[in-house]
PDB file of N, CA, C, O and CB in Angstrom:
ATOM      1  N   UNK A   1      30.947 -56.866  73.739  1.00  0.00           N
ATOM      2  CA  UNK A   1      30.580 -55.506  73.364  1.00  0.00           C
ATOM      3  C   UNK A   1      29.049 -55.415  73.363  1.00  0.00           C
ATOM      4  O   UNK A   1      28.421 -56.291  72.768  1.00  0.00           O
ATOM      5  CB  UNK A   1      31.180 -55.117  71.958  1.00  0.00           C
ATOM      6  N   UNK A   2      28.416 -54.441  73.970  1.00  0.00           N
ATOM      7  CA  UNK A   2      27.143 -54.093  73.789  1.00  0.00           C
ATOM      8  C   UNK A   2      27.245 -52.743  73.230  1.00  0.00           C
ATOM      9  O   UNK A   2      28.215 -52.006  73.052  1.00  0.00           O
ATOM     10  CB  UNK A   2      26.335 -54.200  75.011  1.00  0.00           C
ATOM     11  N   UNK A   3      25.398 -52.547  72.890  1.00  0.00           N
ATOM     12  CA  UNK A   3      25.149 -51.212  72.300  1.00  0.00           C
ATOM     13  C   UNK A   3      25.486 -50.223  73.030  1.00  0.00           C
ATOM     14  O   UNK A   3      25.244 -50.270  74.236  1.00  0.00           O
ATOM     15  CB  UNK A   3      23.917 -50.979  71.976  1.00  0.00           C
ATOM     16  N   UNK A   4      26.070 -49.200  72.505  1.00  0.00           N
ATOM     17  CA  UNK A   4      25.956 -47.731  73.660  1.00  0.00           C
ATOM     18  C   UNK A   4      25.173 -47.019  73.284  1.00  0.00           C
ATOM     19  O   UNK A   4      24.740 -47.130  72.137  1.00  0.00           O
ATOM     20  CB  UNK A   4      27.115 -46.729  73.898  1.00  0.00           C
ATOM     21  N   UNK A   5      24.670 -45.898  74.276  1.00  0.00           N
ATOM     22  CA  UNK A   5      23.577 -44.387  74.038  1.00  0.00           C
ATOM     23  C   UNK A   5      24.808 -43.787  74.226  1.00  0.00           C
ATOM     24  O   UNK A   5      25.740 -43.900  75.023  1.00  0.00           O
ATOM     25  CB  UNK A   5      22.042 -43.803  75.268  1.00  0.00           C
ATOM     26  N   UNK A   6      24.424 -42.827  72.848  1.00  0.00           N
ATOM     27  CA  UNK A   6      25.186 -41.577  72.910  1.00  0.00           C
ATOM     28  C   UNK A   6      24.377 -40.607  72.866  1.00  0.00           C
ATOM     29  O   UNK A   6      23.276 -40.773  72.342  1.00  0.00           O
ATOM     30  CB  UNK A   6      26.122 -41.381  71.948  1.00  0.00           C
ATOM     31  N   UNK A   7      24.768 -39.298  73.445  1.00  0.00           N
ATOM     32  CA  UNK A   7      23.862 -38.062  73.096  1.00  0.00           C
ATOM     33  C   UNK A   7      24.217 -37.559  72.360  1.00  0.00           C
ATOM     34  O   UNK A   7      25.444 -37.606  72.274  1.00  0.00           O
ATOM     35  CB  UNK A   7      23.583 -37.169  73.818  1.00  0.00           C
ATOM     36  N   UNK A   8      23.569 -36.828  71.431  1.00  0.00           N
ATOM     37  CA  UNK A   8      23.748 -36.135  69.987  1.00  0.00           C
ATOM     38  C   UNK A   8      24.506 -34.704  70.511  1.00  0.00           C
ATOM     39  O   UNK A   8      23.843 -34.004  71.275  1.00  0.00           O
ATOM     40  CB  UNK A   8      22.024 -35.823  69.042  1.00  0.00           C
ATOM     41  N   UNK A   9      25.658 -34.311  70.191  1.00  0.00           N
ATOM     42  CA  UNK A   9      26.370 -33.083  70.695  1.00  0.00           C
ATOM     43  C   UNK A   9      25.244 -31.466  69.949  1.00  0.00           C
ATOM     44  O   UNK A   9      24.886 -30.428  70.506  1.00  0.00           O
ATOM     45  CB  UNK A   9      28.394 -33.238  69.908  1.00  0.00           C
ATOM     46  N   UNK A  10      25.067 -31.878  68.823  1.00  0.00           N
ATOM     47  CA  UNK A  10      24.185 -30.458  68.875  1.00  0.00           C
ATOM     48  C   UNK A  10      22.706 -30.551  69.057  1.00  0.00           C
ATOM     49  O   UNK A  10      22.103 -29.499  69.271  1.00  0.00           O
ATOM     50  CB  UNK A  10      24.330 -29.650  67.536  1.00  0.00           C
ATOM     51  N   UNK A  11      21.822 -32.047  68.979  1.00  0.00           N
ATOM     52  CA  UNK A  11      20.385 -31.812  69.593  1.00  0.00           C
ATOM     53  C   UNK A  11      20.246 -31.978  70.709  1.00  0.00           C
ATOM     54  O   UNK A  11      19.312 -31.477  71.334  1.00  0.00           O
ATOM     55  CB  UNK A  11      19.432 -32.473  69.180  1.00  0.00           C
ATOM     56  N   UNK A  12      21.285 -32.840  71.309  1.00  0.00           N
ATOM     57  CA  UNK A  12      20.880 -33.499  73.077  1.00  0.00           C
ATOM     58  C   UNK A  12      19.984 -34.409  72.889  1.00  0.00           C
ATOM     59  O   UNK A  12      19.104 -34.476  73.747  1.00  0.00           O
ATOM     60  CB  UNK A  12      20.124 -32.413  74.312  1.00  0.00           C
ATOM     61  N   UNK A  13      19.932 -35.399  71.697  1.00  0.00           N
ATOM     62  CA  UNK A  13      18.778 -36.226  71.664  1.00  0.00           C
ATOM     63  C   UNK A  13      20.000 -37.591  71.961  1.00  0.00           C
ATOM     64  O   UNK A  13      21.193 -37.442  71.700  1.00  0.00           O
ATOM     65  CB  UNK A  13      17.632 -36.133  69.977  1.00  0.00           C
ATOM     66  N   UNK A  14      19.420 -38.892  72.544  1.00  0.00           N
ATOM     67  CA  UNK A  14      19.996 -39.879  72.822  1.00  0.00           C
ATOM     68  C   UNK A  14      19.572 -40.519  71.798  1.00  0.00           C
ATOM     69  O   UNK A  14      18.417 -40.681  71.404  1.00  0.00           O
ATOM     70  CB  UNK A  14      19.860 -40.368  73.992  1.00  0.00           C
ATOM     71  N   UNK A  15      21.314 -41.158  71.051  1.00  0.00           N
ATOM     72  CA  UNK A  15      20.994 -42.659  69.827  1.00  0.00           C
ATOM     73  C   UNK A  15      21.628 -43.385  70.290  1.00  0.00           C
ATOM     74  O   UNK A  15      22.392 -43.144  71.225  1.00  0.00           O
ATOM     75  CB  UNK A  15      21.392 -42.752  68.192  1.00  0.00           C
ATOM     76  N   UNK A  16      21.423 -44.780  69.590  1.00  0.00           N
ATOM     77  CA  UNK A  16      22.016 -46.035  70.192  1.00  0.00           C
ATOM     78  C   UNK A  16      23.168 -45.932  69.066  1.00  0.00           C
ATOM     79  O   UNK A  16      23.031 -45.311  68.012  1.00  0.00           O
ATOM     80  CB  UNK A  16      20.944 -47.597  70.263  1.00  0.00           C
ATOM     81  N   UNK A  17      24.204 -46.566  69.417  1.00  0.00           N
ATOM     82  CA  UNK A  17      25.254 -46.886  68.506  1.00  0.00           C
ATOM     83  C   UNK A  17      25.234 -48.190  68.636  1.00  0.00           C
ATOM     84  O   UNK A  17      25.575 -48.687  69.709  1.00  0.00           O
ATOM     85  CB  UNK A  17      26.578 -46.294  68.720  1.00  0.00           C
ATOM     86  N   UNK A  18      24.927 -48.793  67.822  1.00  0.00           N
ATOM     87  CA  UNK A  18      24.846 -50.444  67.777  1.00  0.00           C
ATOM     88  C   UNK A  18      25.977 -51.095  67.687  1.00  0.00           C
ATOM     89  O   UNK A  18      26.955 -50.605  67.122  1.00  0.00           O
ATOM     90  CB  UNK A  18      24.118 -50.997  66.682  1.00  0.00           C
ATOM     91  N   UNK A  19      25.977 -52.317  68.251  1.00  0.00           N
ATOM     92  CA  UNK A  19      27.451 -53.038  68.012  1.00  0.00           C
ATOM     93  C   UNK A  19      28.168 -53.855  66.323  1.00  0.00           C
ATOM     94  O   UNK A  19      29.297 -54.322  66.172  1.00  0.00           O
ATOM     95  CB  UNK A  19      27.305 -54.355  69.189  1.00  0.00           C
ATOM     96  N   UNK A  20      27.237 -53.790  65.469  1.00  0.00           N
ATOM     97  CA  UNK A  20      27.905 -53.782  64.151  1.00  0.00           C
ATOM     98  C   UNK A  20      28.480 -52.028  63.828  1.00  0.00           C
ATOM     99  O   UNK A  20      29.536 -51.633  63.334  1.00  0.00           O
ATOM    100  CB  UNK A  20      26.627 -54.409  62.897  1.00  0.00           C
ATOM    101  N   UNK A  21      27.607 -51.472  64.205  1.00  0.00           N
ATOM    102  CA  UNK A  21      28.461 -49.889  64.121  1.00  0.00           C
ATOM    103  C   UNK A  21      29.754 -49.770  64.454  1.00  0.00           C
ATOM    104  O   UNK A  21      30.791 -49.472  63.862  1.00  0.00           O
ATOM    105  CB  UNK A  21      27.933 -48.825  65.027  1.00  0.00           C
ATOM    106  N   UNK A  22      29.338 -50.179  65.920  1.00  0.00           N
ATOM    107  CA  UNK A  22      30.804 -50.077  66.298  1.00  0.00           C
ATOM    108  C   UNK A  22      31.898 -50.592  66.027  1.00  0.00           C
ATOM    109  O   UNK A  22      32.919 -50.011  66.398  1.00  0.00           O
ATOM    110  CB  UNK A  22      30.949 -50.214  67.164  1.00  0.00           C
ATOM    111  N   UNK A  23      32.008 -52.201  65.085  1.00  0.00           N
ATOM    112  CA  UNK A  23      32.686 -52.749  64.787  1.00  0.00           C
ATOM    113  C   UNK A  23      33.140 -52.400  63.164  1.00  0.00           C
ATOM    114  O   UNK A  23      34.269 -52.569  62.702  1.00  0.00           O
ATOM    115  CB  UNK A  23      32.246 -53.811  65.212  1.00  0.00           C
ATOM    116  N   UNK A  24      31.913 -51.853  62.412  1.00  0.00           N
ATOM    117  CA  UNK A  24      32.856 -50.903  61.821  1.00  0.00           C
ATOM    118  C   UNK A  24      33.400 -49.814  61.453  1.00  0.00           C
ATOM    119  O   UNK A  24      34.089 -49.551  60.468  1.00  0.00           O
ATOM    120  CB  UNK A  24      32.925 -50.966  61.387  1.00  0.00           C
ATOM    121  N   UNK A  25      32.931 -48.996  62.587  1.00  0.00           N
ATOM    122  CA  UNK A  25      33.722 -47.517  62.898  1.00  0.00           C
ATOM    123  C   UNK A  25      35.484 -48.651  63.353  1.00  0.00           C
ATOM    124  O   UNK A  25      36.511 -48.649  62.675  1.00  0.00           O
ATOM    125  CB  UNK A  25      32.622 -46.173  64.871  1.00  0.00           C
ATOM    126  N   UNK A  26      35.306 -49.229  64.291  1.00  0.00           N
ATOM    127  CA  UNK A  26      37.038 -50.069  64.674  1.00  0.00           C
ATOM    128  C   UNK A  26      37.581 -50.229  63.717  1.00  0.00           C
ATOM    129  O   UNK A  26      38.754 -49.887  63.566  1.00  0.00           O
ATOM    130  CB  UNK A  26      37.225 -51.546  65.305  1.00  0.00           C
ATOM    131  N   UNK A  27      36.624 -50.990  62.497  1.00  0.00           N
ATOM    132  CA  UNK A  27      37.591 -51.590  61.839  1.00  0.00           C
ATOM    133  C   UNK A  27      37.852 -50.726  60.377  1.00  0.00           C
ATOM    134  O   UNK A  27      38.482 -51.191  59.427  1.00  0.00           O
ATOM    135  CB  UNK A  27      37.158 -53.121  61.678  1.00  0.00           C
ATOM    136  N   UNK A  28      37.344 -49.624  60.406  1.00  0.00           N
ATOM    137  CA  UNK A  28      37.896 -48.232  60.019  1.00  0.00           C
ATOM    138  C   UNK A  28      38.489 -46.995  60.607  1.00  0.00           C
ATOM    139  O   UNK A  28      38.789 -45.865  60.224  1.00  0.00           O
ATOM    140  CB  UNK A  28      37.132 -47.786  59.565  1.00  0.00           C
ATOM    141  N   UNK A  29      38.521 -47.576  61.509  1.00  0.00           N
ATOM    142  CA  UNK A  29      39.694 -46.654  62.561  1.00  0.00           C
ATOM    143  C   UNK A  29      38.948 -45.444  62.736  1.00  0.00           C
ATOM    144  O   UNK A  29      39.611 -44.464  63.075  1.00  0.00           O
ATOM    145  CB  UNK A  29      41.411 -46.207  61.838  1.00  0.00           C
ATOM    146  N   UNK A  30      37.337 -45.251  62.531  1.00  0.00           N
ATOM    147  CA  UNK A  30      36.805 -44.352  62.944  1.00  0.00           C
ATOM    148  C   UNK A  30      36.469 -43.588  64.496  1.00  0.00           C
ATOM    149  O   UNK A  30      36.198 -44.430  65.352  1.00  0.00           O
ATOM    150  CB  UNK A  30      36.055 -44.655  62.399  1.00  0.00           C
ATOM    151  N   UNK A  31      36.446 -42.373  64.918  1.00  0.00           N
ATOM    152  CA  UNK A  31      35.753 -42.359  66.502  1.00  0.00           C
ATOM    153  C   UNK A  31      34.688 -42.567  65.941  1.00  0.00           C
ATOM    154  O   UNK A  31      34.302 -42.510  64.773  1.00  0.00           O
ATOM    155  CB  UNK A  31      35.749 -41.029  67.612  1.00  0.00           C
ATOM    156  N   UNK A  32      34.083 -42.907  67.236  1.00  0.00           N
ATOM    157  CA  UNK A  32      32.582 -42.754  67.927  1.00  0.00           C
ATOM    158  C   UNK A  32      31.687 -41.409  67.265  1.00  0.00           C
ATOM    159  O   UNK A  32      32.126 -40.265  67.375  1.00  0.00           O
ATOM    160  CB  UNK A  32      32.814 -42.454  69.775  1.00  0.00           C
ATOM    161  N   UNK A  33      30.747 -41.626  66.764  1.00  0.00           N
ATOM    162  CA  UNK A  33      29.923 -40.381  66.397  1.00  0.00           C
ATOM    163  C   UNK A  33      29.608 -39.257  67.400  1.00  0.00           C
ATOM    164  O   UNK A  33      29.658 -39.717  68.540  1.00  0.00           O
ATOM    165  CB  UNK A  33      28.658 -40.830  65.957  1.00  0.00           C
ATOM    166  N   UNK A  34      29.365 -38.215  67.386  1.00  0.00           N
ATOM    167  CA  UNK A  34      28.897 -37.189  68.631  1.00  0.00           C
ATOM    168  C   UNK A  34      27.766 -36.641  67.678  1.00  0.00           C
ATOM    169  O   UNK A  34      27.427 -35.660  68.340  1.00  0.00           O
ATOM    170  CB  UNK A  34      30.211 -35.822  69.325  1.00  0.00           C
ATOM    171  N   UNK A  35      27.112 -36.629  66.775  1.00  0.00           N
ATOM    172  CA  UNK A  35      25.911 -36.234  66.201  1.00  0.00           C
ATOM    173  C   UNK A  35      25.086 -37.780  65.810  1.00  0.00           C
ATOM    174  O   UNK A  35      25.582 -38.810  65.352  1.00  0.00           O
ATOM    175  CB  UNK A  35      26.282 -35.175  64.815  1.00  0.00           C
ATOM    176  N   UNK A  36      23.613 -37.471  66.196  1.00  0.00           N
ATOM    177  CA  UNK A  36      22.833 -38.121  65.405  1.00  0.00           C
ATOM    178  C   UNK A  36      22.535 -38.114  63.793  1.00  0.00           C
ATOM    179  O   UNK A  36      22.853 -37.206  63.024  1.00  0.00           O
ATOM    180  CB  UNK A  36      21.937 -37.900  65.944  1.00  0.00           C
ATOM    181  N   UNK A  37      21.737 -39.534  63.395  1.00  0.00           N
ATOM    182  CA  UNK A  37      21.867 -39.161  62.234  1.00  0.00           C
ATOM    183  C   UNK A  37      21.420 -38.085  61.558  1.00  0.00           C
ATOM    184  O   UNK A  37      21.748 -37.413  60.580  1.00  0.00           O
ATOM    185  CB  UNK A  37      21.601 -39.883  61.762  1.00  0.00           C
ATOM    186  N   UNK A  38      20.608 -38.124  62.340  1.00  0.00           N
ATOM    187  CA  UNK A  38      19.833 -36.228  60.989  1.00  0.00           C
ATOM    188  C   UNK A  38      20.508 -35.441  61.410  1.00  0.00           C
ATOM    189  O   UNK A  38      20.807 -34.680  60.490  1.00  0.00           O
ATOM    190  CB  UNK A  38      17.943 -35.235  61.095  1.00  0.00           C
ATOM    191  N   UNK A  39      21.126 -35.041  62.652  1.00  0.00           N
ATOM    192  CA  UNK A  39      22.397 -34.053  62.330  1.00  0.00           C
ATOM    193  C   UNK A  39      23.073 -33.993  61.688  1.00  0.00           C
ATOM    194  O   UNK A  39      23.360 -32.978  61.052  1.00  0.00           O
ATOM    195  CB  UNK A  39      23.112 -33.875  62.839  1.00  0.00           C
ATOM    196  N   UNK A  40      23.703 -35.296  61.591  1.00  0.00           N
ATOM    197  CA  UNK A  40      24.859 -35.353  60.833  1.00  0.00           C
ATOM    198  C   UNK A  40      24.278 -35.422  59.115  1.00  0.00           C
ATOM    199  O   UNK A  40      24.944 -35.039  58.153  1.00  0.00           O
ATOM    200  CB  UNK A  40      25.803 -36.761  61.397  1.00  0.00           C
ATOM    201  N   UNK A  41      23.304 -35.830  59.070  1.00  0.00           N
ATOM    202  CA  UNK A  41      22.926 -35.570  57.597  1.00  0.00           C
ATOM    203  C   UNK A  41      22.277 -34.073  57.645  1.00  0.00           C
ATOM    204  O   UNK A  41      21.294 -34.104  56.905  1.00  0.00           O
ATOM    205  CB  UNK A  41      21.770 -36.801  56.964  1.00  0.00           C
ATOM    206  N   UNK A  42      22.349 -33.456  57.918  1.00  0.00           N
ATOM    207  CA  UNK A  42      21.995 -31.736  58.446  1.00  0.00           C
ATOM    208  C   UNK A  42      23.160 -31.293  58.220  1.00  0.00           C
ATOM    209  O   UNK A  42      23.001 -30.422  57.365  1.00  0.00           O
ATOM    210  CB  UNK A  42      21.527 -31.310  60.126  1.00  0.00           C
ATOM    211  N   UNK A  43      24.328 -31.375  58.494  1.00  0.00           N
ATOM    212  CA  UNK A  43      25.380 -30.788  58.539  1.00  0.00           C
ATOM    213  C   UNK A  43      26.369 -31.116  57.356  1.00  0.00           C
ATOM    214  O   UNK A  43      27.235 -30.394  56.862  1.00  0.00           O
ATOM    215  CB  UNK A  43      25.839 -31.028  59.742  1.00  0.00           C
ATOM    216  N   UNK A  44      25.972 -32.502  57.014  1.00  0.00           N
ATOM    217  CA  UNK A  44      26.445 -32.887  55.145  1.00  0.00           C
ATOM    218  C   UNK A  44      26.005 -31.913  54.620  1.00  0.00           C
ATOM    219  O   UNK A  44      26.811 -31.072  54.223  1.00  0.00           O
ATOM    220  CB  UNK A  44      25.773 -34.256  54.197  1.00  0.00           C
ATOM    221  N   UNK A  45      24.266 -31.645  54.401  1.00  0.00           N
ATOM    222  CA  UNK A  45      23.833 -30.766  53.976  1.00  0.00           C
ATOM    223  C   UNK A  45      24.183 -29.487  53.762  1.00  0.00           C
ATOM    224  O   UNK A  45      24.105 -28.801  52.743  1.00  0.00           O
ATOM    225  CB  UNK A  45      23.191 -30.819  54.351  1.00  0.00           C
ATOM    226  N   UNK A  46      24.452 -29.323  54.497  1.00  0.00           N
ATOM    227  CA  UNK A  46      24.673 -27.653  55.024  1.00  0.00           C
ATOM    228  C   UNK A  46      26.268 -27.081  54.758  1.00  0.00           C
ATOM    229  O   UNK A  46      26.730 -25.940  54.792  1.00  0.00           O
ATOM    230  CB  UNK A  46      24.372 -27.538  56.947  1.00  0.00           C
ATOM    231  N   UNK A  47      26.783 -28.187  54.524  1.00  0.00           N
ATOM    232  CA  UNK A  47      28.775 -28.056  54.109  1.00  0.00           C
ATOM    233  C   UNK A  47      28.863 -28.094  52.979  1.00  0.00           C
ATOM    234  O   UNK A  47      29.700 -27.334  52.493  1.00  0.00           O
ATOM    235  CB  UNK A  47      29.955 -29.251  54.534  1.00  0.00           C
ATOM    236  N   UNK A  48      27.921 -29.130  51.869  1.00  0.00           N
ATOM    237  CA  UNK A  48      27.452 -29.196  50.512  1.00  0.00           C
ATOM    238  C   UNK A  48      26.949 -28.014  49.713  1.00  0.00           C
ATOM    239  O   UNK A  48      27.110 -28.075  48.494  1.00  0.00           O
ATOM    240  CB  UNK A  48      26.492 -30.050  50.516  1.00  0.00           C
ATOM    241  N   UNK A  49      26.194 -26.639  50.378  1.00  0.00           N
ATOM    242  CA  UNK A  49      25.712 -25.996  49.910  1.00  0.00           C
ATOM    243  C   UNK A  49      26.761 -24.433  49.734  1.00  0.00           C
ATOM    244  O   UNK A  49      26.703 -23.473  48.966  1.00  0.00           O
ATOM    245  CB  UNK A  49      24.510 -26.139  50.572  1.00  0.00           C
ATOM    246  N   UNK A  50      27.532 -24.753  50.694  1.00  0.00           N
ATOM    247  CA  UNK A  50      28.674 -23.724  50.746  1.00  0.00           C
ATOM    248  C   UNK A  50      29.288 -23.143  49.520  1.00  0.00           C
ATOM    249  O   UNK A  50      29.803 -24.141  49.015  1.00  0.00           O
ATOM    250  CB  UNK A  50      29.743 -24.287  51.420  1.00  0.00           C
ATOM    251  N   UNK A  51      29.478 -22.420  48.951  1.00  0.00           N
ATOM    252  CA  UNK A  51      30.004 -21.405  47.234  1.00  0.00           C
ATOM    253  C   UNK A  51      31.317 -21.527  47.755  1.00  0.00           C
ATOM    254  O   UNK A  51      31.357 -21.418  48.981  1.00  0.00           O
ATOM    255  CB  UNK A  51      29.407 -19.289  46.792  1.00  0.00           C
ATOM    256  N   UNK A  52      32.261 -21.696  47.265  1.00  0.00           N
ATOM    257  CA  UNK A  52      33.800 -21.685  46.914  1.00  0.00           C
ATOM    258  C   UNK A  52      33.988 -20.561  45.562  1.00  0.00           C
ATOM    259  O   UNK A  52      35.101 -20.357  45.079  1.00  0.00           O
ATOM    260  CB  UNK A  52      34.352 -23.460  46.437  1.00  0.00           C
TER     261      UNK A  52
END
């Protein structure tokens, strides 16, 4: 297994997904990310602030 580049689905910026990542996204039965991290910590953000 090597590292992969992924592109970030909402910046279009390229991250590496490293191979301990990947081994434990597997071994949590996770997919593959499609956001980078500050997206995805952008979008925690932003789901967190929501009023119910």
């Amino acid at each position: 297994m090597e590292d992969k580049i992924i592109v970030c689905k909402d910046c279009g910026n390229e991250f590496t997904f490293s191979v301990s990542e990947q081994e434990f996204y597997h071994e949590k039965q996770f997919s593959d990310p499609v956001r980078c991290k500050a997206c995805r910590d952008a979008k925690k953000a932003r789901n967190n602030t929501r009023s119910y």
